[in-house]
C-alpha distance (Angstrom), angle and dihedral (degrees) to the residues before:
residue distance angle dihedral
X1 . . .
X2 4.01 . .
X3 3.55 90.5 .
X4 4.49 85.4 67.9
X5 4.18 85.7 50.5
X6 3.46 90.9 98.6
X7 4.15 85.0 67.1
X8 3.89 90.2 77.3
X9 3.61 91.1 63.8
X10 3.66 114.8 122.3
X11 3.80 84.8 -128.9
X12 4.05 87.3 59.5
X13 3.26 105.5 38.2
X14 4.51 85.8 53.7
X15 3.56 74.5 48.7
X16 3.66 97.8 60.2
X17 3.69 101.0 35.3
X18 3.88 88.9 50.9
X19 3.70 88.6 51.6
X20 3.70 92.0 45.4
X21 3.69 96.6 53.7
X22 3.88 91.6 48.7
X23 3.88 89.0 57.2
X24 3.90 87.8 44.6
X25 3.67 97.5 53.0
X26 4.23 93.3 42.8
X27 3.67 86.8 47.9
X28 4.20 88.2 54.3
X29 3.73 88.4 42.2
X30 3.84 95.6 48.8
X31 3.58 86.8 51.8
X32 3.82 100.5 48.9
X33 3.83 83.4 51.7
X34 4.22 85.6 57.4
X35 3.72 92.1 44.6
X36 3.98 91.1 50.8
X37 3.89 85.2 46.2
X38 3.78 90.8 54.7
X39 3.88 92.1 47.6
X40 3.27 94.3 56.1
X41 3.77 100.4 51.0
X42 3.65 83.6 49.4
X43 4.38 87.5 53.7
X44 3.79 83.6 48.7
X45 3.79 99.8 55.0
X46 3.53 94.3 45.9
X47 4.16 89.9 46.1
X48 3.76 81.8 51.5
X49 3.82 98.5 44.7
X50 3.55 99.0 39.3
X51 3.97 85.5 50.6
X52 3.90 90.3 64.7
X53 3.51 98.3 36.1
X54 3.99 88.7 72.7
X55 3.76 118.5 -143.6
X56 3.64 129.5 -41.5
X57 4.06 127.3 -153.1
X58 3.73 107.1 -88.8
X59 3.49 99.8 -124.9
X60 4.15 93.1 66.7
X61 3.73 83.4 68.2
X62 3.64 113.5 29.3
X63 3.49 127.2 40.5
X64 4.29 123.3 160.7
X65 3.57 119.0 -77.7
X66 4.05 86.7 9.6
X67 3.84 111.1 127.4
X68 4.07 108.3 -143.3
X69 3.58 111.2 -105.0
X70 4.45 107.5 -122.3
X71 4.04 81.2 -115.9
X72 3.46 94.3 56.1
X73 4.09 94.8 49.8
X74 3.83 110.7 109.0
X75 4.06 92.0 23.7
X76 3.65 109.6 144.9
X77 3.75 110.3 -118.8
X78 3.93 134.3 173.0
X79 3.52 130.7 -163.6
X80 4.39 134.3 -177.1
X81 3.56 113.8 -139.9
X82 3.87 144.7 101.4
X83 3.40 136.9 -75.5
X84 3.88 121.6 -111.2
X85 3.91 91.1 -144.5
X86 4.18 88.0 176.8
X87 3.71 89.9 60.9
X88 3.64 102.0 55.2
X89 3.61 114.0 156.2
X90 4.06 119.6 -149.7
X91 3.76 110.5 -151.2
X92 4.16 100.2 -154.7
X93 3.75 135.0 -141.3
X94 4.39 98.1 27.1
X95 3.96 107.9 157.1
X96 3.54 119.8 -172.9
X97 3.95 113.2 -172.7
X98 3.87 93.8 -12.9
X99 4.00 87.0 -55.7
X100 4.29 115.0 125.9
X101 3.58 119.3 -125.4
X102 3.84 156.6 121.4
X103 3.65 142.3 -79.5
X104 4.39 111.2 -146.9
X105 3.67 109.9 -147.9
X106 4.03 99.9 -174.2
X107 4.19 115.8 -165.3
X108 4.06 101.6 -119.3
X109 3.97 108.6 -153.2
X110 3.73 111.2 -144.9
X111 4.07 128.7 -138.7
X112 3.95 88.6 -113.8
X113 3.96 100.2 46.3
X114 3.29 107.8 -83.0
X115 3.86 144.1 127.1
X116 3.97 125.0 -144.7
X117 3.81 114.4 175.3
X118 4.05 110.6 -128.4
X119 4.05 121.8 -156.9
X120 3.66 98.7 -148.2
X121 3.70 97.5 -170.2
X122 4.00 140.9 -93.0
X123 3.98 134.3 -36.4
X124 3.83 126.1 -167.5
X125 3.65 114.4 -132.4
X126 3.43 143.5 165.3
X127 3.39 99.5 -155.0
X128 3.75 120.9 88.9
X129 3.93 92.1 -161.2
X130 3.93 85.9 49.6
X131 4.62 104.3 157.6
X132 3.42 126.6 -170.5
X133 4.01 92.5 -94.3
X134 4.47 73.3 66.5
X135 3.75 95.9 61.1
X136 4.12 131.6 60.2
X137 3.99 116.9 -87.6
X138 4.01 119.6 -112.8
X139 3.45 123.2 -107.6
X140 4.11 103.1 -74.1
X141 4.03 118.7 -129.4
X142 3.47 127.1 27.1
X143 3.60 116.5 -9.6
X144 3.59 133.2 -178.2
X145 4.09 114.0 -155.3
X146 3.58 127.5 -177.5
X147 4.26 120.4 -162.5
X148 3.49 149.6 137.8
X149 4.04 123.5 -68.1
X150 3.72 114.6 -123.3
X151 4.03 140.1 -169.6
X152 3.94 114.0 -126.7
X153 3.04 129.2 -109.5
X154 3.99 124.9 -101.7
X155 3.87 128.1 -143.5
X156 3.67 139.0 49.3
X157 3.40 90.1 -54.9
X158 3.25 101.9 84.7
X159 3.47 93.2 57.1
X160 4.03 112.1 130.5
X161 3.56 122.5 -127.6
X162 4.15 126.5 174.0
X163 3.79 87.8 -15.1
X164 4.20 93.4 -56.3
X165 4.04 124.9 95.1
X166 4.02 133.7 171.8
X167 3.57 95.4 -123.2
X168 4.38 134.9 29.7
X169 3.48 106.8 -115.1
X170 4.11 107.0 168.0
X171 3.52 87.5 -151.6
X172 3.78 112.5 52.0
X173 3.83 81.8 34.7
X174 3.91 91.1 62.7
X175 3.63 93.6 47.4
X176 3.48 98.1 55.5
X177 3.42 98.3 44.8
X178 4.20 89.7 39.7
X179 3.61 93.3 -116.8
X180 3.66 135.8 135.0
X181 3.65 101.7 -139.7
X182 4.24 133.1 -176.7
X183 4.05 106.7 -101.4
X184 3.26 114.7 -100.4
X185 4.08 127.3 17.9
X186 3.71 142.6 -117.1
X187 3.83 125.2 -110.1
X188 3.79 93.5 -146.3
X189 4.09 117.4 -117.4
X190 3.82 99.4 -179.6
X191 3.98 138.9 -26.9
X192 3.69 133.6 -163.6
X193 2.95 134.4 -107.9
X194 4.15 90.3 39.0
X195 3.67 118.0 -127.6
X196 3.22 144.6 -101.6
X197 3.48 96.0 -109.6
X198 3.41 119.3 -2.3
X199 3.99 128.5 -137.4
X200 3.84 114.4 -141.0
X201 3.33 124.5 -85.8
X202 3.23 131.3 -92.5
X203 3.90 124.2 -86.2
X204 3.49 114.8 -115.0
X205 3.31 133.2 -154.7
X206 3.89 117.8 -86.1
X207 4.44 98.9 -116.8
X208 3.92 91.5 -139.7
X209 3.54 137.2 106.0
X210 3.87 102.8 -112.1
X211 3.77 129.4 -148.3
X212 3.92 95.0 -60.6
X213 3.90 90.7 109.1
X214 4.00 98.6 54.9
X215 3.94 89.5 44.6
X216 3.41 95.1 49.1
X217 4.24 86.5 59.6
X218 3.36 88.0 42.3
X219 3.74 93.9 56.4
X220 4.02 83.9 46.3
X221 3.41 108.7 52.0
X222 4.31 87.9 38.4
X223 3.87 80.6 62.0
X224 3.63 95.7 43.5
X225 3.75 90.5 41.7
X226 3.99 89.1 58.0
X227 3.71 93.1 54.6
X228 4.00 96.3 43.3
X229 3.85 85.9 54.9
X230 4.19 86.5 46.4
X231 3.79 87.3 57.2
X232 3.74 96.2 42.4
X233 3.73 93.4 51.9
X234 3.99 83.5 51.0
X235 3.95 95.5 43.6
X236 4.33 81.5 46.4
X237 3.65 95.8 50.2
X238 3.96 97.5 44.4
X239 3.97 89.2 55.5
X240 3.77 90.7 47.7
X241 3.49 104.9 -93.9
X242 3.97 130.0 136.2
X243 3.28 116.1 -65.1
X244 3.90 132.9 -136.6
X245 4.04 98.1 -79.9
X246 3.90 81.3 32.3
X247 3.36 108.1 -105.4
X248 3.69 122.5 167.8
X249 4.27 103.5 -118.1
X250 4.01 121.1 -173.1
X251 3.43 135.4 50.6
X252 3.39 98.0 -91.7
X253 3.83 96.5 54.2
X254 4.19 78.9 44.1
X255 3.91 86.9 55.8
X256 3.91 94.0 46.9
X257 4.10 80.5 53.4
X258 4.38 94.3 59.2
X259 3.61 106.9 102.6
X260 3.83 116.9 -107.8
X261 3.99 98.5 -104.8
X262 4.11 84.0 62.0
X263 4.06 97.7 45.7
X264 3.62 85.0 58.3
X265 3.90 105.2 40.0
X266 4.30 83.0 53.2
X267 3.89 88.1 44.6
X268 3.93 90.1 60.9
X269 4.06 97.0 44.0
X270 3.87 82.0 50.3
């Protein structure tokens, strides 16, 4: 066991604790990757379920000042009212394929009162300070519009600004336009009568499982990778090898060391 004394160096023992935290943190990451995995087979089934379930009236899922429930996400609403042309919201910064542009979230005023904020698709644009007098109108009169419920967004980003904002939030949408508004909003699916012109639908959600498996391993085997190479640098240094910092260890490496003039005075006593 004295040849494993040189493990309660200070230089080993740094050695070990950095390795140990490197495994410890790609272990965390691996799982985060597995978590994210499981999330979004979770998204996917309800995508899928909602899907065949067909749509439901929009005021069994949304309701003012109601924050949509995660299970409720995706649900397939629809909802008769009219558009609020004047109140056009422009959502800023949506690429599609490398190509600038701008979502149009449109206020829809309900038969009993109420507001719920429809996303009613994509519109190219060159212009970065695009408004809604940039982008085609809605169908006028009563419409009927069926979509997808989804969460808002959180952050500054949905801040609102001269009626455009990066990011829906129902809430700091309603105040600046001075409306009370159902929680949430609708990304739209289909409304009749049709348009005009239409924008492009919206972009849904690719229904597969990602990369979260493979970088999960990946996170894995880096961690186990870091502590094989810990015990190899041990197994090397016990049997005389070069250490870490790459230090010459046993007594022949100490022997290759001796300066020439005493290699050859021991030579002749031999």
């Amino acid at each position: 066991m004295h040849k494993l004394r040189f493990l309660v160096s200070r230089r080993w023992i740094a050695f070990a604790l950095v390795v140990v935290f490197l495994a410890w943190v790609a272990w965390r990451l691996g799982e985060w990757q597995f978590h994210r995995l499981e999330d979004r087979r979770e998204r996917n089934e309800i995508i899928q379920r909602n899907e065949k379930a067909g749509a439901d009236p929009v005021a069994e899922v949304m309701a003012p000042g109601k924050t949509v429930a995660e299970t409720d996400e995706w649900r397939i609403v629809e909802a008769r009212g009219t558009y609020a042309v004047d109140d056009t919201v422009i959502v800023r910064y949506r690429t599609r394929d490398g190509a600038a542009g701008v979502d149009v979230v449109v206020p829809l005023d309900l038969s009993d009162g109420s507001t719920v904020l429809v996303d009613r698709g994509w519109f190219a644009t060159d212009n970065r300070g695009a408004t809604s007098e940039d982008v085609p109108e809605p169908p006028a009169g009563e419409v009927t519009v069926t979509g997808w419920v989804r969460r808002d967004a959180e952050g500054d980003s949905t801040a609102v600004t001269d009626g455009s904002t990066r990011a829906v939030n129902s809430e700091r949408i309603g105040e600046a336009l001075g409306r009370e508004v159902l929680g949430g909003w609708i990304d739209l699916r289909s409304e009749s009568p049709a348009p005009a012109t239409p924008l492009e639908p919206v972009e849904m959600p690719e229904l597969n499982e990602g990369p979260h498996f493979f970088y999960g391993l990946q996170w894995w085997f880096f961690g186990a990778l870091a502590i094989f190479g810990f015990l190899y640098l041990i197994y090397d240094e016990w049997r005389g090898g070069r250490g870490p910092w790459g230090k010459t260890r046993g007594p022949q490496s100490q022997r290759a060391e001796q300066p020439a003039v005493d290699r050859k005075h021991h030579a002749r006593q031999e």
